[in-house]
Structures are given as structure tokens and as C-alpha cells.
C-alpha positions in Angstrom: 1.4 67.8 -122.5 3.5 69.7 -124.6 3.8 69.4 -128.5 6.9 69.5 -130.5 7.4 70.1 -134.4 10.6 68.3 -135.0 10.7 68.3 -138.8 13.5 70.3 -140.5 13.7 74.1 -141.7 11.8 74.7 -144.8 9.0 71.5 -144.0 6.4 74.0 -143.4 7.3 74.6 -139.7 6.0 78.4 -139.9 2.8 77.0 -141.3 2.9 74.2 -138.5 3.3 76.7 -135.7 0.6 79.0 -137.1 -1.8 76.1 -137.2 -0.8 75.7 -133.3 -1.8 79.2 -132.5 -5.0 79.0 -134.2 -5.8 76.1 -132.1 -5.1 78.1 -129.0 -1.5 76.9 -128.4 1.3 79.1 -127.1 3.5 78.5 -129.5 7.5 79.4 -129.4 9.3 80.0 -132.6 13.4 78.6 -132.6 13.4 78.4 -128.8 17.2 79.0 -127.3 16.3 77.2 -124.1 14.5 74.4 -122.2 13.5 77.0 -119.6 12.0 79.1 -122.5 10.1 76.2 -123.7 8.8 75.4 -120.2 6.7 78.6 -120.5 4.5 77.5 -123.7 2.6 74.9 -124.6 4.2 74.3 -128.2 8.0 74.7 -129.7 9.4 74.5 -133.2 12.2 75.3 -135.6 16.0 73.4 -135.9 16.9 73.4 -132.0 13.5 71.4 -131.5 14.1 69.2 -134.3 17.7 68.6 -133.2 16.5 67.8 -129.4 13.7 66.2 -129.7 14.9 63.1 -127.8 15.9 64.5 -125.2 12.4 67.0 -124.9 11.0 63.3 -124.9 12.6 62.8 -121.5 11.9 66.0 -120.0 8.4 66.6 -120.9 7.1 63.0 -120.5 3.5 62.6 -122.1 4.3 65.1 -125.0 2.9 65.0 -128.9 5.9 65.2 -131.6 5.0 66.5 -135.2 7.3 65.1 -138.2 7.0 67.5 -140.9 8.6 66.2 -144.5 8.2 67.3 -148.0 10.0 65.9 -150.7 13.7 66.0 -150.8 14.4 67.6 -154.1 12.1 70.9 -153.4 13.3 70.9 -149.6 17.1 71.1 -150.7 15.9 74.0 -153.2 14.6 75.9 -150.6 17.4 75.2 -148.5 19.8 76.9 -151.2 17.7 79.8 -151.7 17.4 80.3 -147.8 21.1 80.2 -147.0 21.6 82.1 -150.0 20.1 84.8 -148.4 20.9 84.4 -144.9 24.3 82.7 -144.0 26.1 85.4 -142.9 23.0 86.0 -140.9 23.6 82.6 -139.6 27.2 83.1 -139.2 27.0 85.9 -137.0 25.1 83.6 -134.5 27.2 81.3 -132.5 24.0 78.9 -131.1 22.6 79.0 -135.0 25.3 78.2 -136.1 26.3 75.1 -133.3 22.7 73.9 -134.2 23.2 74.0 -138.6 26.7 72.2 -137.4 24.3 69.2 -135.5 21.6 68.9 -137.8 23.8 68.8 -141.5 27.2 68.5 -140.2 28.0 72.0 -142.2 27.6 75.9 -141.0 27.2 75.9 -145.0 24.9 75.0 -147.7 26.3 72.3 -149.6 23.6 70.1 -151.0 25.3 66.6 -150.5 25.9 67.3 -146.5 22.0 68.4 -146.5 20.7 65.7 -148.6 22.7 63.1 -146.3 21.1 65.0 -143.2 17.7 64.8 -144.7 17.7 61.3 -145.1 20.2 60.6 -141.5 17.3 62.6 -139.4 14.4 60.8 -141.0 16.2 57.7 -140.0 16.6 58.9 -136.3 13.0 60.5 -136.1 11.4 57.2 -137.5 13.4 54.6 -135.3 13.1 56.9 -132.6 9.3 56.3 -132.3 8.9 52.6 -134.2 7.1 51.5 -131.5 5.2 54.2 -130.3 2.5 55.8 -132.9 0.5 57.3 -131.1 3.0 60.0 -130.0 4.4 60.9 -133.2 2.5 62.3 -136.1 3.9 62.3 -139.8 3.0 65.3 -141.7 3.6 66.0 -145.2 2.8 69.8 -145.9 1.6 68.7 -149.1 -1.2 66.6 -147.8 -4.6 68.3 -148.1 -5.6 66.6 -145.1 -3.2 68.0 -142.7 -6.2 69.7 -140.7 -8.0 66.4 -139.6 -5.0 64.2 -139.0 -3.6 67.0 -137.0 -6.4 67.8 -135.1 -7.6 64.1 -134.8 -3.9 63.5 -133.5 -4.3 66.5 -130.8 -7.8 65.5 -130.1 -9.3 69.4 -131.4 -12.2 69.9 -133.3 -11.0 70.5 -137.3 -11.7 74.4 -137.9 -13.6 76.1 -140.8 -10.5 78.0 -142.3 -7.8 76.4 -144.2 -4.8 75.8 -143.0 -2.3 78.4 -142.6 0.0 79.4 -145.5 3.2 81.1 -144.0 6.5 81.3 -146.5 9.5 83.8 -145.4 11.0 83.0 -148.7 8.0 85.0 -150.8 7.2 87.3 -148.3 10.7 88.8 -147.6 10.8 88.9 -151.6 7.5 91.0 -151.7 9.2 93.1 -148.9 12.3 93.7 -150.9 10.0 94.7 -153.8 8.7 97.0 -152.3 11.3 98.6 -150.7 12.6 99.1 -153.9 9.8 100.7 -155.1 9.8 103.1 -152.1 13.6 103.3 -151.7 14.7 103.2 -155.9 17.9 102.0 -154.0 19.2 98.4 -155.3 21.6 98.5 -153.0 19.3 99.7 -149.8 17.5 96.5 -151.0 20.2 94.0 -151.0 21.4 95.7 -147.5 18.3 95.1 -145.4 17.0 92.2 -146.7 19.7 89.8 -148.4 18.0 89.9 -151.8 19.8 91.1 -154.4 16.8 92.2 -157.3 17.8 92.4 -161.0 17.7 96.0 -162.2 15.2 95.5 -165.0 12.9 95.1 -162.3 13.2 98.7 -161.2 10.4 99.9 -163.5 7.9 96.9 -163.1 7.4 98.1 -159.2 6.9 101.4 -160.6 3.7 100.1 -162.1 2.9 98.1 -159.4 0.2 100.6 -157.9 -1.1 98.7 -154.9 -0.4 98.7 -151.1 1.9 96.6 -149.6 0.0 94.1 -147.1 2.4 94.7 -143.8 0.0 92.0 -142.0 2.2 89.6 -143.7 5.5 90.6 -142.2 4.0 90.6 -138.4 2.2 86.9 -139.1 5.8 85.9 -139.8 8.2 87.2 -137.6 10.6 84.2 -139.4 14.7 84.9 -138.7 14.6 86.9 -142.3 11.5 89.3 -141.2 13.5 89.6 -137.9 16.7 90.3 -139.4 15.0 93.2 -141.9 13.7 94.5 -138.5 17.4 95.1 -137.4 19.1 96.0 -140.1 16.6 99.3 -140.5 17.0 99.9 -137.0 20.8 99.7 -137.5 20.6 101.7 -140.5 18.2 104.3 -139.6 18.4 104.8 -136.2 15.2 105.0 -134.8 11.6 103.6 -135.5 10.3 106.2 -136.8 12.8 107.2 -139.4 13.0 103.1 -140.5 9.6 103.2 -141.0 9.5 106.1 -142.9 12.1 105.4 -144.9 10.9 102.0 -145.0 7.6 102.4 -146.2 5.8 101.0 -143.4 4.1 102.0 -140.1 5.9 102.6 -136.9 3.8 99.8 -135.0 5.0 97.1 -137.7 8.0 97.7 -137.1 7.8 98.0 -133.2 6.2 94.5 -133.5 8.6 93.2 -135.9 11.7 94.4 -133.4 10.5 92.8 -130.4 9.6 89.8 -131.9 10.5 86.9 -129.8 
């Protein structure tokens, strides 16, 4: 049995797939492949939730995990994401093929995403009318995600709450603090898409704690990966990234060779 989270980017599939893992599951992040999904027990991100019908017929006997959240916050989070990352996007022809299925645009525009919202809950829903007990609908705001998951997966609930994961607020606590390493603006904006205003230069100044680099290797989402690459790019080597970066060699190792 494999197990599929086939809701949309920005439905809390980072959280989803951390929850996975912490349930033992080998779980594979944005997979480009059946063959790479063949080799874990778990898959998420856009190409899943674009396939998903078709990992039905392959993998006979799997679990499917609808993510939602409500339409109006998941189309601001949406903008803010491709905000910071289309060209990103753009430079990837599959990322790009798969934006083009799922909203019919490589682009944000909010009436082609609020249409896609609404014409892939249609085709999720009717997809499994008659078959509950292989599809789970998940809203990440329910408090009781932990027990209907784990009731649906047939896993004992853990003692820990569920798993928080948000590229969005991390990759902005990253750029902040590459600006208070860096004092470069521009550095900022280069590596990670976020363009900080400049009144902001003195508040990290103040700011006088560490940065928690945990959070960057929990997420390994496409904006941690594309910081990762960028530094490379920009510095060279590891060891001068990291250094100029702020952060240890091994975070960055791990954040280069993420999957």
C-alpha cells in the first residue's frame, strides 16, 4: 500500500508529508517519476496531485490524502509563492508542464487558480464518490487531523502535535537573517526571491539571537532548495556559501543534496 497526498500546493502538503515520516513512512517530496515513487512508501506535492488517477491504477490498494483549506487564504498564499519563485518555476520545463495541468497557467493569475481550485475538488471528489474508505479529506485547519489521519492509516495517534512546516515564513526568517549577516539588500533578494524593505535593515541589527538552521534542513521545500543553489552558484564552494551565508557547512551540504 502506498499513500498519496493529492491536495494542491500551499494545503499543508509539507506538514502532510512530515506527519508521514513521523509515522515511519518514506516519504518523497514532488516526485519526477513513477519509478522514483516505486522506491517509497509515500509521495506528495503538484505532480501527485495532478496524477493521482492514474497512481490509482498503478498502485492498486493505495490510501489518497485530500488536503483543502479555504479558498481565499490558499489563493493568498499562492500569490505570495509565485511571487517569489516563478522564474524559479520557469526555468523548470516539468514544473512548469505540471503548473500548466493543474491551473491551466505557468503564471499566477488568481481567476485561472481560483477556477483550478474549485475544477480539481470537483475531480478529486467524483473521483472517489463511491469509495470512502480510500480517500481521506483533510482540512489543515482541523485540530483533529492526528486521529482521523492515523485512524484512516490504521497507526496509533502520537503524543506530539502535528507537524508545523511553512517555506513561506521560514525562507523569510532566512532572508532576515542573511541580511543581518550579509547588510546586502540585494545579496538578499538574489538568493532567496525576497525583496526586504530597507527600514528593516536596523531592526535585524537588534535582533541578537541565533538563527535556528534546523528549520531549513526540516524543509528542504523548492525555495530552501533553490537558496541552496543560488549560494553554491554565487560562492563557489560550501564552505565559502556557508561562511558567507551565516550557516554551517553541513546545512548546507544537506540542503544541496536534498532530494
Amino acid at each position: 500500500m502506498k499513500i498519496f497526498a493529492i491536495g494542491l500546493s500551499k494545503t499543508g502538503i509539507t506538514s502532510l508529508g512530515a506527519a508521514l515520516s513521523s509515522l515511519g513512512y518514506r516519504v518523497k517530496k514532488f516526485p519526477l517519476s513513477f519509478d522514483e515513487i516505486r522506491q517509497f512508501d509515500a509521495a506528495t506535492d503538484s505532480p501527485i496531485a495532478l496524477w493521482f488517477q492514474d497512481l490509482d491504477l498503478h498502485f492498486p490498494g493505495s490510501k489518497f490524502i485530500y488536503t483543502t483549506r479555504s479558498k481565499t487564504d490558499w489563493l493568498g498564499s499562492c500569490e505570495a509563492m509565485w511571487r517569489r519563485q516563478e522564474s524559479y518555476f520557469g526555468d523548470s520545463v516539468f514544473i512548469s508542464a505540471i503548473h500548466q495541468a493543474l491551473f491551466s497557467t505557468t503564471v499566477f493569475s488568481r481567476d485561472a487558480f481560483s477556477m483550478a481550485y474549485d475544477r480539481h475538488d470537483e475531480r478529486v471528489r467524483n473521483y472517489f464518490i463511491n469509495r470512502p474508505n480510500d480517500l481521506l479529506n483533510l482540512n489543515i485547519d482541523d485540530p483533529m487531523k492526528w486521529e482521523k489521519m492515523c485512524h484512516f492509516l490504521g497507526k496509533h495517534i502520537p503524543d506530539f502535535p502535528w507537524p508545523h512546516e511553512n517555506s513561506s515564513v521560514i525562507i523569510k526568517q532566512l532572508a532576515l537573517h542573511l541580511l543581518a549577516v550579509t547588510g546586502d539588500l540585494n545579496l538578499v533578494t538574489e538568493l532567496t526571491g525576497i525583496i526586504i524593505a530597507p527600514d528593516l535593515r536596523e531592526m535585524t541589527r537588534q535582533v541578537d539571537q541565533p538563527f535556528d538552521e534546523l528549520s531549513l534542513t526540516s524543509d528542504r521545500g523548492w525555495e530552501i532548495r533553490k537558496f541552496a543553489v543560488c549560494a553554491l552558484r554565487k560562492f563557489g564552494s560550501l564552505e565559502i556559501a556557508a561562511r558567507e551565508c551565516g550557516l554551517s557547512v553541513k546545512t548546507l551540504e544537506c540542503l544541496s543534496n536534498a532530494p
